[in-house]
N, C-alpha and C positions, 0 to 999 in steps of 0.2 A: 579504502576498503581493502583488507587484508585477502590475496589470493585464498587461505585458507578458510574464509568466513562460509564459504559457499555460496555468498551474495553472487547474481548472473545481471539485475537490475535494479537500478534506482533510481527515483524523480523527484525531484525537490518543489517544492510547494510554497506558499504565503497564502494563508490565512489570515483575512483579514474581516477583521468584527469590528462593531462602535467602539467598542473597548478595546481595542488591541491587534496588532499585526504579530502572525507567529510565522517562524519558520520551520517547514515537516519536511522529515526526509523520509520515503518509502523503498524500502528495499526487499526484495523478493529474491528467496533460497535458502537455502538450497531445496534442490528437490530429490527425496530420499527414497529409493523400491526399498519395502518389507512384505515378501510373502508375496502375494498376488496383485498387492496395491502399491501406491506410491503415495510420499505426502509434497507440499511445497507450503514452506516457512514464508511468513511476511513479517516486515516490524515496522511499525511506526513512532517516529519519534521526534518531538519537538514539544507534545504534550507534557501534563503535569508529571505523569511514567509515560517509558515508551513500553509499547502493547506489541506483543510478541503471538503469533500465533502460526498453527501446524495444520494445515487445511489437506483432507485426505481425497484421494479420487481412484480410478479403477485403475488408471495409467498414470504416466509424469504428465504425459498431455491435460487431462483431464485435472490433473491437482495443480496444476500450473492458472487452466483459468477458473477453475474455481476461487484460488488463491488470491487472484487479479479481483475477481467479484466480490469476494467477500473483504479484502481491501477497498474499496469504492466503498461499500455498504458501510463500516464501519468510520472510514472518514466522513461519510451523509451523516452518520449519528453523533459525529463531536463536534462539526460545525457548527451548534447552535446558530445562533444571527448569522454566523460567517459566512463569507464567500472566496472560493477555491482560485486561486489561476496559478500556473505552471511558470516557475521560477525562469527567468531570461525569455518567455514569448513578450515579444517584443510586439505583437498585438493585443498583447495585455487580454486573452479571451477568459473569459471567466468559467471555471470547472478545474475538475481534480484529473478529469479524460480517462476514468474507470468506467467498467460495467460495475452496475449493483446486481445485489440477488434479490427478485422482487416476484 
């Protein structure tokens, strides 16, 4: 991860369905003030495209865990069959360990 990406966090992931084990990498940044607000970028990627997206809030605080939530949400919705656990737990616990927006 290039210092200049603005990347701050990343968790690697295995997805694994009847049909297949993937591997997702999630990374979170930068987080940008414009004006009164702030945004914070996530990407996901190991799918068919990786999905890029600008999550806005009132503050960095605020667009940081919205960005964390709406990442969660977004991986619940491409999981189909799948299920999530965090690359090297070595409890093998199952989940992506995001909040969703619900």
């Amino acid at each position: 991860m290039p210092e200049t990406s603005g990347v701050f966090a990343e968790r690697r992931l295995r997805l694994r369905s009847s049909m297949e084990t993937k591997s997702i990498l999630v990374q979170l940044g930068p987080v940008v003030r414009k004006d009164e607000a702030a945004f914070c970028g996530y990407k996901l990627t190991g799918f068919e495209q990786p999905i890029s997206r600008e999550i806005w809030g009132l503050d960095d605080i605020q667009a940081v865990q919205l960005a964390l939530a709406a990442a969660g949400s977004e991986l619940n919705r491409l999981a189909g069959d799948g299920k999530y656990s965090v690359e090297g737990d070595a409890d093998g616990e199952v989940g992506h360990g995001f909040q969703t927006l619900t």
